[in-house]
N, C-alpha and C positions, 0 to 999 in steps of 0.2 A: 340464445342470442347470437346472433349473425357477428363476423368481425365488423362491418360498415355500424354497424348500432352500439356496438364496445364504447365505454364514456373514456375519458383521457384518465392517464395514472392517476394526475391532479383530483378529479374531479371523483374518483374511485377512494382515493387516501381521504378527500374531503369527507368527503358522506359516510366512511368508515365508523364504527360504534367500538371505541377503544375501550380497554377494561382501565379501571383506575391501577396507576403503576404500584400501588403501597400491596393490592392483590394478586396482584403478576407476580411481586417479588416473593409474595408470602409463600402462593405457589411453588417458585423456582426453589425455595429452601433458605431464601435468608430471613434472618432475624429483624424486627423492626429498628432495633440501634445498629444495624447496618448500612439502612436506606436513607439516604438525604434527599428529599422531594426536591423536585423544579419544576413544581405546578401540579396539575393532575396526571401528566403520562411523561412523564422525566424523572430520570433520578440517578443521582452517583450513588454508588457502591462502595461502602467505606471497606479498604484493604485487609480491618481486622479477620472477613471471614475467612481471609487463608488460612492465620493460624486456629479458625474455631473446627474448619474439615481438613485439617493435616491429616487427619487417619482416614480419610475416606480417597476411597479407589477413587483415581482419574475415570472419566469418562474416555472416546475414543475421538481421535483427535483425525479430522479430514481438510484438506487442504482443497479449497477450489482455484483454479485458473483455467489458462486456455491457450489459443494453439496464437499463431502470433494476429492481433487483432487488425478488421478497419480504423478509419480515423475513429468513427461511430462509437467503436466497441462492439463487443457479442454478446453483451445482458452474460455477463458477468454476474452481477451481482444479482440480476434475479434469479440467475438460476440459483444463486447462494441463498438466497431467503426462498425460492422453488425446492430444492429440498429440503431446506429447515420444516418447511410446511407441510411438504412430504412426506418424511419423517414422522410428525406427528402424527399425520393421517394415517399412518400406520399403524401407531399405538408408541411408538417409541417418545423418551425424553431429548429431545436436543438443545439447541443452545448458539445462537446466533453471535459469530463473532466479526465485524465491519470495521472498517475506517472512515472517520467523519471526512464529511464533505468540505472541499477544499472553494470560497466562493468566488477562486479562479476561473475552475473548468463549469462550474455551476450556471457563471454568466461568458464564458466562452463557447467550445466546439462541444464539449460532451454533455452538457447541461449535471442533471444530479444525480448522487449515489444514494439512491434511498429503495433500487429496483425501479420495479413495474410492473403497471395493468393489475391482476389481483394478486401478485405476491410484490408486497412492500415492505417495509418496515414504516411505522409511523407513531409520531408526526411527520409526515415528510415535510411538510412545509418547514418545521425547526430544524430536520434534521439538514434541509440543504441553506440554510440561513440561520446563520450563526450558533444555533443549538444552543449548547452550554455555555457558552465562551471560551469554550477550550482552546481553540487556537488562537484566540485574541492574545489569552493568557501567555501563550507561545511567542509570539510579534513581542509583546512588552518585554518580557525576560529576554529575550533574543536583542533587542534594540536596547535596555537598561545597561548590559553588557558594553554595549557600544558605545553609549554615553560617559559612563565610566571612562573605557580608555580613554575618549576624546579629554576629558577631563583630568584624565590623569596627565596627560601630554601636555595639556597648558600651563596645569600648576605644578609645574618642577620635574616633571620626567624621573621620581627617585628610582624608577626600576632601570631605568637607559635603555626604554625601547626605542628601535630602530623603527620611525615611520613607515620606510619603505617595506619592511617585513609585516605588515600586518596584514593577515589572512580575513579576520573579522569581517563579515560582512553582515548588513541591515537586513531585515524582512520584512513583506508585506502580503496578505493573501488577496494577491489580486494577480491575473497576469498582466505586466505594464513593462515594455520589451524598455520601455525609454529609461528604466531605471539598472541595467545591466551593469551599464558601466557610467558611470558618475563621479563628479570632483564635489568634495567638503573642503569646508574650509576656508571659503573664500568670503570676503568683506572685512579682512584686518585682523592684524592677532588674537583679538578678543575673542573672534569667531570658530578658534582652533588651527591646528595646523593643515597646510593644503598638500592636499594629496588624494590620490584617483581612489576609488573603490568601488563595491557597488550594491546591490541590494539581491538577492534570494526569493520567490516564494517560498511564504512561511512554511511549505509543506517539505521542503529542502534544507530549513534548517537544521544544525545541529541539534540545537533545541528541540527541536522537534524529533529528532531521534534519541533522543535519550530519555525525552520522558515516554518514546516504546518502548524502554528494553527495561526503564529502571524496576526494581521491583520490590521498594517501599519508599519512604519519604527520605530515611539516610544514604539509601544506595542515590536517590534521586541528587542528595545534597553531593555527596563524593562527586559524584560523573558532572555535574556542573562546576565542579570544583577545578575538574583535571582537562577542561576545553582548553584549548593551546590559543590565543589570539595574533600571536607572534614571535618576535624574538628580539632580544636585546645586542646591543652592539657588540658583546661579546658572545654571540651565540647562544643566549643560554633561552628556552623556550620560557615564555608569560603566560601565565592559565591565568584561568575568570579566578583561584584562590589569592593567586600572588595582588588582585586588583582590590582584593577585597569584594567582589560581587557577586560571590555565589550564594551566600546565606540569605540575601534578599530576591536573588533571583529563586528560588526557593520556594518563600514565601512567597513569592507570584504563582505558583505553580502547584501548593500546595491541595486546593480543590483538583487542575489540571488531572491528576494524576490520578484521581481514581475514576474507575471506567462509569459510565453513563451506560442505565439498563433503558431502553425502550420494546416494541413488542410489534410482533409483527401484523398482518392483517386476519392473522388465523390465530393470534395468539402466545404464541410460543415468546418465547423472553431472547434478547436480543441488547451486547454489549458494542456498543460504537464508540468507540476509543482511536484518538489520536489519528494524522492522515496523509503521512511521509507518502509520497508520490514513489511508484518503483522504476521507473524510468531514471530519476536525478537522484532516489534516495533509497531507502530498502523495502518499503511499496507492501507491508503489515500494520497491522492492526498492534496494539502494546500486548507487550507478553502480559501485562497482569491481567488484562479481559482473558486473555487465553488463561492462565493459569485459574481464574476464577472459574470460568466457566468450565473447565475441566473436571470441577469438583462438587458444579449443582447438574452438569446433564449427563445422558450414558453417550451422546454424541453430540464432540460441538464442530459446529462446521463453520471454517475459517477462510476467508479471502486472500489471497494473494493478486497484486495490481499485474495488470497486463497480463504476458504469456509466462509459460512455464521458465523459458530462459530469463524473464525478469522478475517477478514477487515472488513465485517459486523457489525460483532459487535461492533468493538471500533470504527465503523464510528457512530454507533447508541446511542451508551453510552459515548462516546469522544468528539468527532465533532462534532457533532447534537447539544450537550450540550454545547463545547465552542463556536459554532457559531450560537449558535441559531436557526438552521435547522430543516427543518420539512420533511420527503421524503413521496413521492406521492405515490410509488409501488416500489416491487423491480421484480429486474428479477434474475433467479436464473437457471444457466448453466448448465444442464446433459447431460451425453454421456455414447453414448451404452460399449465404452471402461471401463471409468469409474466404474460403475456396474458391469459389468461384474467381473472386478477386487475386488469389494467388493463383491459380490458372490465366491468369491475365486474361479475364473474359467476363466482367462483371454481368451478371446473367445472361450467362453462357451455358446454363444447364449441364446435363448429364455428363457431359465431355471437359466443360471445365474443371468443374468437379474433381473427376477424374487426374487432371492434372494437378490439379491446387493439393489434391491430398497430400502430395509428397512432405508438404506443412508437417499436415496431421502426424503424417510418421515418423516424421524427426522429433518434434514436441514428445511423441510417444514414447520414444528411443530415450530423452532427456528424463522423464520421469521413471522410465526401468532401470536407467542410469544410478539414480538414484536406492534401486535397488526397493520401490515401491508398486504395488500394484494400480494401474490406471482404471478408473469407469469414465468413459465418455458422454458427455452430456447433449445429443443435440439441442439445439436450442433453437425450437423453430419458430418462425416471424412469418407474419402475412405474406401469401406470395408463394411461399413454398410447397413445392406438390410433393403427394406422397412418395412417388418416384424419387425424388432428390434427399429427404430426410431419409429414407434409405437405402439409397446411396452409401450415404456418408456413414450408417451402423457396418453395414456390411465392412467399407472399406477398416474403417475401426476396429473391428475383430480381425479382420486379414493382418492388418497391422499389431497385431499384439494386445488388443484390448484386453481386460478381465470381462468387460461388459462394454453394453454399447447402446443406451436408452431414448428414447424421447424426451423432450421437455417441455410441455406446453402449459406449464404455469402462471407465464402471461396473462394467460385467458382463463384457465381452470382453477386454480389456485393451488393449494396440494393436491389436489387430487390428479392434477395432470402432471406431477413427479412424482407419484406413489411408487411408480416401478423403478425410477433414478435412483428413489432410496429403496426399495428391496434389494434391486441392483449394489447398491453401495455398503449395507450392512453385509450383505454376502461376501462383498472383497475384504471386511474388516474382520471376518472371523480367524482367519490365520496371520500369528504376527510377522510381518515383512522385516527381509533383512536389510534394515534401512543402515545407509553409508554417504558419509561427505562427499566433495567433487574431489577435495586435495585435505593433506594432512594439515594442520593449523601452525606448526613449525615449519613450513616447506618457507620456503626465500620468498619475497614480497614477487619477481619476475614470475617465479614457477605455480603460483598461485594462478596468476592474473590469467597464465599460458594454461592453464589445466582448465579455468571457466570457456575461456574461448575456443579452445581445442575442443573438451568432451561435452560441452554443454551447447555452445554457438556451431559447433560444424567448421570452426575454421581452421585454415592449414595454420597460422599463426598469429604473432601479435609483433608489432613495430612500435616502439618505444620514441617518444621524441625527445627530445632533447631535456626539457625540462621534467618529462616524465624519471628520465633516466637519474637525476642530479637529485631530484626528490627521492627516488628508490633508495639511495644512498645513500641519504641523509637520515633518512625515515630510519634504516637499518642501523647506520652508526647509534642512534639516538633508542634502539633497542624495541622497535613498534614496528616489528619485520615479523613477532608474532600473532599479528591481528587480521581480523578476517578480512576481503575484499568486496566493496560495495561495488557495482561497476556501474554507473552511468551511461547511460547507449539506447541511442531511437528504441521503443517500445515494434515499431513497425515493419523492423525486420528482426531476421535472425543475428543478421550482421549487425556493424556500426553505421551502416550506410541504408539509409528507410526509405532507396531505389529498389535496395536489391530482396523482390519479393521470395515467396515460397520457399524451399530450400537451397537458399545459396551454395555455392560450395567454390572451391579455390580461391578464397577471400583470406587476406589479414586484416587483424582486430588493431586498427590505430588509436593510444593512447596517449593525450597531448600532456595529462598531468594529472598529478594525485593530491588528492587532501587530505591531510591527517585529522579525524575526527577523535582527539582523545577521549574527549570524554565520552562519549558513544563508545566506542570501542572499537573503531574499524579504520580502513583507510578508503577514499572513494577514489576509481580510477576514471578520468573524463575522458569518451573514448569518442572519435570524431569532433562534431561540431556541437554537441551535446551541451545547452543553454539550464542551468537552474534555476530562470526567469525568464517562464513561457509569456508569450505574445497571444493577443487579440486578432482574429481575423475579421477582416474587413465585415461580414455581418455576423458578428458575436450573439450568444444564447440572450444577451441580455436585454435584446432589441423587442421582443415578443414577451419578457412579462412584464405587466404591469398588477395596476388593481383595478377591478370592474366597478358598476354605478353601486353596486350593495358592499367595496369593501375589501371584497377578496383577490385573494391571489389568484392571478392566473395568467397563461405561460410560459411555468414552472412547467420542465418534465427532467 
C-alpha cells in the first residue's frame, strides 16, 4: 500500500476487529473479580490485584519521550503503542501505559492521544471523548471543593478564612483562555463573597494530580484531605479536611481511581489512566497503571508528556520517588521535522539537521544525566528520505546513544518497530545506575537551581518577588521537603519557547510557586506559563463532525 492510498487513523481504529476486553484481561493475567466492564472493549481494573501479585517479579519499566517537540508533536505516543506492538512482535509480554485524553488539545492544536495510522490504541473514538468519565469525575471533585469553601464563607466563616488568601481555583477540560482570571461573587450577598480567581484546565488540577500518584482509595482519601485552599486571618493554612470535603470528594473519585485497561490495534493490553498535562503539571500516567502493569507484563512502556526536560523529568524526580520506581532504559523520540526546525530551517534538509541536532544531544546528555541508558527512536513521517532518517541515527550514536532505530509503525504496525524493541530489550539487560537531579532535603531555591542548571542548560534562575516570599513561607510552614514540579513552555529548552535548539546563557524566571499539599510537590510557574490554555483561531474542532451514516469523522 502506497502512503497516498494509507486510510486516516480514524478510519483505520474504525474498521479495527477488537477482541472483547473480559479476554484481553484474562490474557493479561487478571482474575474476572478484578475487571469492571464499560461495554465490550473498556474496563477498570480493580486495585485489589496489587495485593494478589505482591510476590511476583516487576516487569521492566521503559520510559518514552523526546527531544524538545513542534507545536504538532513527534508521534509521541505512537511510537509508545509502535513499540508496545513491537515488542509483541517479537514474542515478548508488554504492557501499555498512557494518559487519557484531555478534550482540550483534542478539539484544539494537537487533536488526540490515542497514536496513529496502524499503531493505536482503541477505541480511539472513546478514548479522545470522554472515555470513562474519569476527568469529568476530576472537574466535579475539584469544583465540589470549591463550592464548599464558597459556602462556607457565607454561612459564618467559623474557620476565619482570609478571602484574599485563597489559592483554590475551578476547573474545566476545555481550553477557554477567558476563564483565566475571573470575579465570583457578584449579584449580592446571597451570591457569595466577591473576589477575583480563576479557573484551570482540568488536567492542571490538583485533583488531578493526586489521583496520579494516590496508590489506593485511603492514601486517595488522606492526600485530598491535606490540599491547602488557603489561609486564615491568623496564618494558619485550610485544607479540603478542615472544610469537611474530602470524604465526598472521595467518593466522587472512587471508580476514578482505578486504571482503565484498553488494547491496542495488534492486541497487547494497554492502561490509560489519568492526564496531568507536563508542561503545567507533571505530564504521567497514575503510578497505580504503572504499579499494575508492572506486575502482568516482563515490559511496560510508559509515556512521559512532551521532552525529556518536561515528563521525563518529574516522572524521574516525582514518580520514581513517590512510587518507588526504578526505569530500565528510556527511549527518546527524534524527527527529521523536528530538527530541522531547531535548525531554524523547517525543511532544510541534511544541513538543518545538522544543526538542529544540537537538541538531540543535550536531551541525550539530560537522560545520562539521569544515569540511564538512551535508545533513540526515529520516528519517520511522510516526506522523509532515506538520507535524513539517517542522518539523524548516525548523529544519535555520535551523541551517546545505546542504540539508535527506525520507527515506522505508522504505517507497519509492529512490525516496523521490531528492531526499536530488539534495540530497547538490549539496553535493558543491564541494571542502570539510576540517580535524582537534587537530593529531596536540598532548600526549596537549590532544588528549582539543580533542574534548571543540570537539566535545562541554564546559567541560572531569577526569583521574583512573589516567588521569593513563597520560598519562605512554604519553608517556614516545613514543605521545603517536597519535590519540584516546574511549569515551563514544553517548546523550548528554556522558559522562553523563542529560544529554540540548545539555548544556552539563559536564566530560568520563576514568577511564583504553589503549594500542592495534597499531591506532594510544589509547582514553580516559570515565565508566562498559563494553566489555562487558549484556542487558536482555527481549533482541531472545526473538522469533526458526524457524516450522513452517523459517524465520526475528523477525529485525528
Amino acid at each position: 500500500m502506497t502512503k497516498t492510498e494509507m486510510p486516516s487513523s480514524l478510519e483505520i481504529a474504525q474498521a479495527a476487529q477488537l477482541r472483547p476486553i473480559v479476554q484481553l484481561a484474562k490474557e493479561a493475567g487478571l482474575l474476572a473479580e478484578e475487571v469492571e466492564q464499560y461495554g465490550r472493549h473498556k474496563a477498570k481494573v480493580d486495585l485489589s490485584v496489587l495485593e494478589r501479585l505482591a510476590d511476583t517479579p516487576d516487569g521492566k519499566l521503559i520510559c518514552v519521550t523526546a527531544i524538545t517537540p513542534t507545536k504538532a508533536g513527534e508521534g509521541k505516543t505512537t511510537t509508545s503503542v509502535s513499540l508496545t506492538q513491537g515488542l509483541g512482535a517479537i514474542g515478548k509480554r508488554p504492557v501499555l501505559c498512557l494518559r487519557e485524553a484531555s478534550v482540550g488539545p483534542v478539539f484544539g492544536i494537537k487533536g488526540g492521544a490515542a497514536g496513529g495510522g496502524y499503531t493505536q490504541v482503541v477505541p480511539m473514538e472513546d478514548l479522545n471523548l470522554h472515555f470513562t468519565g474519569d476527568l469529568h469525575a476530576i472537574g466535579a471533585a475539584n469544583n465540589l471543593l470549591a463550592a464548599l469553601l464558597e459556602s462556607h464563607l457565607l454561612h459564618g466563616n467559623a474557620l476565619g478564612i482570609d478571602p484574599l488568601s485563597i489559592s483554590w481555583r475551578r476547573c474545566v477540560d476545555m481550553n477557554d483562555r477567558a476563564l483565566r482570571q475571573i470575579v465570583v461573587g457578584l449579584g449580592g450577598r446571597t451570591n457569595g463573597y466577591v473576589r477575583e480567581t480563576g479557573f484551570d484546565i482540568t488536567a492542571a488540577s490538583e485533583v488531578m494530580a493526586i489521583v496520579a500518584v494516590a496508590r489506593d482509595l485511603f492514601d486517595l482519601r488522606r492526600r485530598l484531605g491535606a490540599i491547602t485552599v488557603g489561609h486564615s486571618f491568623n496564618a494558619a493554612p485550610i485544607t479540603a479536611e478542615a472544610l469537611n470535603a474530602a470524604g465526598a470528594m472521595t467518593v466522587l473519585l472512587k471508580d476514578a481511581l482505578k486504571p482503565n485497561l484498553v488494547q491496542t490495534l495488534e492486541g497487547q493490553p494497554a492502561l490509560v489512566h489519568c492526564g496531568p498535562f507536563a508542561n503545567i503539571a507533571h505530564g504521567n500516567n497514575s503510578l497505580v497503571a504503572d504499579l499494575v502493569a508492572l506486575k502482568l507484563g516482563d515490559y511496560v512502556v510508559t509515556e512521559s508528556g512532551f521532552g525529556s526536560d518536561m515528563g521525563m523529568e518529574k516522572f524521574l524526580n516525582i514518580v520514581c520517588r513517590a512510587g518507588g520506581l526504578s526505569p530500565s532504559a528510556v527511549v527518546l523520540v527524534a524527527t527529521v521535522r523536528a530538527l530541522e526546525h531547531h535548525g531554524d530551517e523547517p525543511g532544510g534538509g541534511l544541513a538543518a539537521i545538522e544543526r538542529g541536532s544540537a537538541n538531540l544531544r543535550r536531551h541525550l546528555e539530560i537522560v545520562h544525566g539521569f544515569g540511564l541508558k538512551a535508545v533513540v527512536a526515529v520516528n519517520r513521517f511522510p516526506g522523509d528520505t532515506d538520507e535524513e532518517v539517517e542522518l539523524v541515527r548516525r548523529l544519535a550514536l555520535d551523541y551517546g546513544a545505546h542504540a539508535a532505530e527506525l520507527n515506522e509503525g505508522f504505517e507497519r504496525g509492529g512490525a516496523g518497530a521490531a528492531a526499536l524493541a530488539e534495540a530497547v530489550v538490549d539496553a535493558t539487560r543491564e541494571a542502570p545506575s539510576f540517580d535524582h537531579t537534587y537530593p529531596i532535603d536540598a532548600p526549596i531555591e537549590k532544588k528549582i537551581r539543580a533542574i534548571a542548571t543540570r537539566v535545562y542548560g541554564a546559567d541560572d534562575i531569577f526569583l521574583l518577588k512573589t516567588a521569593r516570599e513563597k520560598i519562605e513561607a512554604f519553608t517556614a510552614a516545613g514543605l521545603d521537603r517536597l519535590p519540584i514540579c516546574m511549569a515551563k513552555t514544553h517548546l523550548s529548552l528554556s522558559h522562553d519557547a523563542s529560544l529554540a535548539n540548545a539555548p544556552e546563557g539563559f536564566t530560568v524566571s520563576v514568577r511564583d510557586i504553589r503549594a500542592y499539599t495534597g499531591a506532594g510537590w510544589l509547582v514553580a510557574l516559570c515565565g508566562d506559563m498559563q494553566t489555562m490554555p487558549g484556542l487558536a483561531e482555527r481549533p482541531a474542532a472545526f473538522t469533526v463532525d458526524i457524516d450522513e451514516d452517523g459517524r465520526t469523522v475528523g477525529l485525528f
